[in-house]
N, C-alpha and C positions, 0 to 999 in steps of 0.2 A: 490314554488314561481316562477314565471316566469322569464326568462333573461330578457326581459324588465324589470319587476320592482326594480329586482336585478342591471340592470344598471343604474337605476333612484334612490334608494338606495344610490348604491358607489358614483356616481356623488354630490346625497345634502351630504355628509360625506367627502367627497371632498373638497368641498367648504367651508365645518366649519370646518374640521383643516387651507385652505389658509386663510380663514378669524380670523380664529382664537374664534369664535363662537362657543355658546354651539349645544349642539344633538338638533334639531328642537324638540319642544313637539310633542307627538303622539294624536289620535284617540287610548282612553283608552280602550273605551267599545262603544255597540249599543244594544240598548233593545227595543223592542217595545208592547203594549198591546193594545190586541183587543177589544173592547166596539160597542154595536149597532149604537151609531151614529158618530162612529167613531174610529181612531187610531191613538194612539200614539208613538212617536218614539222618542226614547231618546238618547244624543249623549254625550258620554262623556271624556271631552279633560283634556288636562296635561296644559294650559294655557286658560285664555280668550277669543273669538274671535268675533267680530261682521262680521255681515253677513243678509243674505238675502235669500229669497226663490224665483226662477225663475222658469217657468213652460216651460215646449217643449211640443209642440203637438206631436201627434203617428205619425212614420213613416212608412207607413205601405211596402214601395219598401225595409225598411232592415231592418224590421218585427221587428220595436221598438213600445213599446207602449207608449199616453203618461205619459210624468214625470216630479217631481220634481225635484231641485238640488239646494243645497245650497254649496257654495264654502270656505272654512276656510283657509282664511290665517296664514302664519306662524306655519302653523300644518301638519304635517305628517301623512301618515294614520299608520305607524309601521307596524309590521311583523306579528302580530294576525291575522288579520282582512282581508285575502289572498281571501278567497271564499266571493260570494253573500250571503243575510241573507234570505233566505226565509218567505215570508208571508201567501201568500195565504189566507187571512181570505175575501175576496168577495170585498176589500176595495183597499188594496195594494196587486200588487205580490210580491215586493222584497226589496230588499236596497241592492245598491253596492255603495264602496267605492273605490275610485281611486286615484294616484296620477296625480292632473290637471297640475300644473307646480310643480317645483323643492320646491316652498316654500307655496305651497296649498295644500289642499286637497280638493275632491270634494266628496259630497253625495248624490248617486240617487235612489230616490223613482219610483219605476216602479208601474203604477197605472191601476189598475181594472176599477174604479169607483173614482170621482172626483167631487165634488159642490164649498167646498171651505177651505183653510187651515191657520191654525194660526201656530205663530213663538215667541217664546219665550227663555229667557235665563237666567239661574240663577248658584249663584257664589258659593264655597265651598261645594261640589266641582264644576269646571266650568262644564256646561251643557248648551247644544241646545235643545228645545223641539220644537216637531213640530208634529200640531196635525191635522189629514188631515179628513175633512167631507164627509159625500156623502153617496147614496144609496148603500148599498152591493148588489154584482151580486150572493151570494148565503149566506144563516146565516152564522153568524160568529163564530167562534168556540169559547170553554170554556175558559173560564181568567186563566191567569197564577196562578198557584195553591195558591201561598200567597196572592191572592186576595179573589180566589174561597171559601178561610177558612170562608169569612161574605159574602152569599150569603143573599139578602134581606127576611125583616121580613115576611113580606106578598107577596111576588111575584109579585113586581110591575114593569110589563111587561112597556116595551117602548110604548109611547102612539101611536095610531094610529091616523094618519093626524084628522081625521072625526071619530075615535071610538068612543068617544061620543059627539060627535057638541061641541069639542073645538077648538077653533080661535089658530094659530100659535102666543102663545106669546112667547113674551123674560122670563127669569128668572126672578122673582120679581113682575109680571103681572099674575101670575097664583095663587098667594094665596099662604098657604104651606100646602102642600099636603103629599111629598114626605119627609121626611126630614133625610138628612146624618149626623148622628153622627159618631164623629171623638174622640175615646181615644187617645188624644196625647201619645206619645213616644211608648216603647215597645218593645219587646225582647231583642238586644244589647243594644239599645238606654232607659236606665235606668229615662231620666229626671235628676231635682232635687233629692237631696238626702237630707232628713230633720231629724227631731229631731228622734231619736231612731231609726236611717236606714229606717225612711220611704219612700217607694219610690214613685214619682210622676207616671211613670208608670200604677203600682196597683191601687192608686187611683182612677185617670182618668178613667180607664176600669172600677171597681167599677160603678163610677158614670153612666159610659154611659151605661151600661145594664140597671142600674137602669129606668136612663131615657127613654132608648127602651122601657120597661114595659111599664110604663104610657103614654107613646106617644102613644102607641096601643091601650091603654086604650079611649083615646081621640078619636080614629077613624083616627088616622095619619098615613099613611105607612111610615115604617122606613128600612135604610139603613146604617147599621154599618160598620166601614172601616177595626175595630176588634173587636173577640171576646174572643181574647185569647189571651198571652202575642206574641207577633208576632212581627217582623223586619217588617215593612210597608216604604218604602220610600217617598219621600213630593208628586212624579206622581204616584206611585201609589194610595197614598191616594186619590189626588184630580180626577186622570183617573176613578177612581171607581164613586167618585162622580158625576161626568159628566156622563160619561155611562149610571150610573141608571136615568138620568134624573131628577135627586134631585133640589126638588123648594128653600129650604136652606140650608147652611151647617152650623153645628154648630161643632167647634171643643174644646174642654176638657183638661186644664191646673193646672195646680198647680204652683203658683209661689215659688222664692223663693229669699232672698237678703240677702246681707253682713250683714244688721243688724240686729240681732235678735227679735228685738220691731217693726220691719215693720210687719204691718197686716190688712188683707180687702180685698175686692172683688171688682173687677175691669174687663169690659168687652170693646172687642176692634175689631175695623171693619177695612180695610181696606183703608189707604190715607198716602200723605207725613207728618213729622213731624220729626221735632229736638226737640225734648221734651227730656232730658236727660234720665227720668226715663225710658221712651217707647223704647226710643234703647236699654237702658240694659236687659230691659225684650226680647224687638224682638228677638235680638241676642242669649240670652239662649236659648228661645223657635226654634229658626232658626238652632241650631245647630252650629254658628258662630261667631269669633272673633267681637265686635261693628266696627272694622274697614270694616269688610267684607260688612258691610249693604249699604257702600256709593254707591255701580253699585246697587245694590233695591231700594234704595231711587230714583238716576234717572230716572229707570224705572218708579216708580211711578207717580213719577213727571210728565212724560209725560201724565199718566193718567186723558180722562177728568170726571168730575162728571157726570157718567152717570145715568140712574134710574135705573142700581143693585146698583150702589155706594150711591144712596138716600132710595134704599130698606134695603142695609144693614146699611144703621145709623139708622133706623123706628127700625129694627130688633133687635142690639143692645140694642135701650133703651127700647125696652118693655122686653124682657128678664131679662136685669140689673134691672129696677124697680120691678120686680115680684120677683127678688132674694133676691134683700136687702129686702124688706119689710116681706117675707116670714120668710128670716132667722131670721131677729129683733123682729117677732111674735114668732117665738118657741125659742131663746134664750134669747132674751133681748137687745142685743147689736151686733152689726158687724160695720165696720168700710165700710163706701161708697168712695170707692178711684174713684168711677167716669164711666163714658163711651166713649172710646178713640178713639184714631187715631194711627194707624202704621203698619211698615213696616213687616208684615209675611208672609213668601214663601207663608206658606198654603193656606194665604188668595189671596195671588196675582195670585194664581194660577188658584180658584174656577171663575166659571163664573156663579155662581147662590150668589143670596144674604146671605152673608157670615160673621160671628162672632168668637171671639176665647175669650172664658171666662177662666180668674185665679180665681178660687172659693178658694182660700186663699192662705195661706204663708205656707209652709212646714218648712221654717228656725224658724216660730214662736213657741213656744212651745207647747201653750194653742191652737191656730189652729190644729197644727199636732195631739194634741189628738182626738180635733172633728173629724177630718178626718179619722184617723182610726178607727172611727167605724163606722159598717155598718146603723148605723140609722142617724149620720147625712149627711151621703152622697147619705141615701133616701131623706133626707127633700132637698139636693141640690137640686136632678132630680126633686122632685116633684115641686119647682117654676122654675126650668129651664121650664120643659113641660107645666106650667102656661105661661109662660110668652110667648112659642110659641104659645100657643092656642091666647091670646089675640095679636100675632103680628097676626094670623089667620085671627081671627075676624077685625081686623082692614083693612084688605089689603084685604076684600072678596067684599067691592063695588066697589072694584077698578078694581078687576075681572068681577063684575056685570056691570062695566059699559063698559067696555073691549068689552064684550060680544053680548051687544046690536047691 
């Protein structure tokens, strides 16, 4: 560590015993993942912070390139985090971290290539994400290996502007083509825990190969986030999703509740809402205390309806309609708890039209049995992958007219 930052160190330690003040929170960690249309960098603090993304042009008399920088009050960068982080993937060269004054920190993106970047934050733990776009000045190298473990079904290459005379649309404008399933939880992260140790987990993967199958079956390229009992974090999840250019994501739950006679299928898109039962679900599925959801909800809040936000409620109900009705054909009964609104990382995270279905109760008894067997979590996948086929067909004039 250098005598400067050694005497920028003593100095803020200084001032929190005169003041009487705890140890500043640090700069925990920094991770970033490479994807074709982009990269991610992830920032992760011992407190809260808001903040912003400033951009400097290249200086090229003291042979600076240009960069970004977002500045974090009331945070430290700590003792770890001494050297630059190297990039080099065609997009970013680097990330350093510095201290900017006594009670800041500062983070610089040195950049390759630049078009345009997004800035986001979420809580438990706190995290900066900041995902920077643009042409790479050479391919981008291999994803970090717990990604690489669900490389896509069909090798569905990043499209080309003009590879086949499609128009630059948004997500939600191209039909579903692509589609990323997402087995909730996995390796440490167990889920739910239901009747007879069943774990949500297993399930969810269960289901979603299942669905992989028959989504291919349909002629849909798919992108799994796993395929195997794996630690997947909420950016990697969603960074995979994005990279592959996924026109939806659909991610795989299993609910579960205090009382054991709660039971039904229930699917939910992205928006604000104080609905009691939606927090307590968010919150499990989010990995966090119902307290923790109040900075999500704000965010949200700021959120306007946009047409992924109108793509993903079209999405939701033909999904949930194809489900309940499915199921109620091959058993007789399921209970319709509905097609919702709320606050999930996973979903605030995706920028394509996005879903996250509890295809029942794990606390319930008579569901847990369904669930653990392998046929009725065929009969799931197979009106999930109905239900994508007809949000397909519904959203394909929309495309056609797109096109004209």
């Amino acid at each position: 560590m250098s005598r400067a930052r050694l005497f920028t160190w003593g100095l803020v330690a200084a001032q929190a015993v005169l003041l009487g003040a705890e140890r500043p929170a640090e700069v925990r960690s920094i991770q970033h993942w490479s994807y074709p249309e982009f990269t991610r960098v992830a920032i992760e603090l011992a407190r809260p912070a808001v903040t912003r993304v400033e951009r400097l042009p290249a200086d090229t008399a003291a042979g600076r390139p240009e960069r970004l920088y977002v500045d974090l009050p009331r945070i430290w960068v700590g003792r770890q985090l001494d050297a630059p982080i190297p990039v080099g993937d065609g997009l970013l060269r680097g990330v350093r971290v510095g201290q900017f004054t006594s009670d800041t920190a500062r983070i610089v993106i040195d950049l390759e290539r630049y078009d345009r970047h997004r800035l986001r934050t979420l809580t438990n733990p706190d995290r900066v994400l900041l995902d920077v776009y643009g042409r790479r000045g050479r391919p981008a190298p291999a994803p970090l290996p717990g990604v690489a473990a669900a490389p896509p079904s069909q090798a569905p290459a990043v499209r080309p502007p003009n590879g086949r005379g499609e128009p630059h649309l948004p997500p939600g404008l191209r039909g579903a083509r692509l589609v990323v399933v997402d087995a909730g939880h996995g390796g440490s992260d167990p889920g739910a825990i239901g009747a007879g140790g069943l774990r949500e987990k297993d399930v969810t993967l269960g289901v979603a190969l299942d669905l992989e199958e028959r989504l291919l079956a349909r002629g849909f390229q798919v992108v799994m986030t796993r395929r195997r009992d794996q630690t997947l974090s909420l950016e990697e999840r969603t960074a995979l999703a994005e990279g592959a250019g996924g026109d939806v994501f659909v991610s795989i739950h299993v609910n579960a509740a205090p009382r054991a006679n709660a039971h039904g299928i229930e699917t939910y898109y992205l928006d604000r809402t104080h609905e009691r039962h939606t927090l307590r679900v968010a919150a499990r599925e989010n990995g966090v205390p119902a307290t923790a959801l109040d900075p999500l909800q704000r965010a949200v809040a700021g959120l306007r309806v946009s047409e992924v936000g109108m793509q993903s409620a079209s999405l939701a109900r033909a999904v949930h309609g194809e489900l309940i009705q499915g199921v109620r054909e091959a058993f007789g009964s399921v209970t319709n708890l509905g097609v919702k609104q709320g606050p999930f990382h996973v979903l605030f995270l995706s920028g394509a039209p996005s879903i996250l279905v509890e295809v029942g109760f794990l606390t319930n008894r008579e569901e847990a049995r369904r669930l653990r067997t392998r046929w009725y979590r065929s009969v799931l996948a197979e009106y999930l992958a109905r239900g994508l086929s007809r949000y397909r067909s519904e959203s394909e004039p929309v495309l056609a007219a797109a096109e004209r």
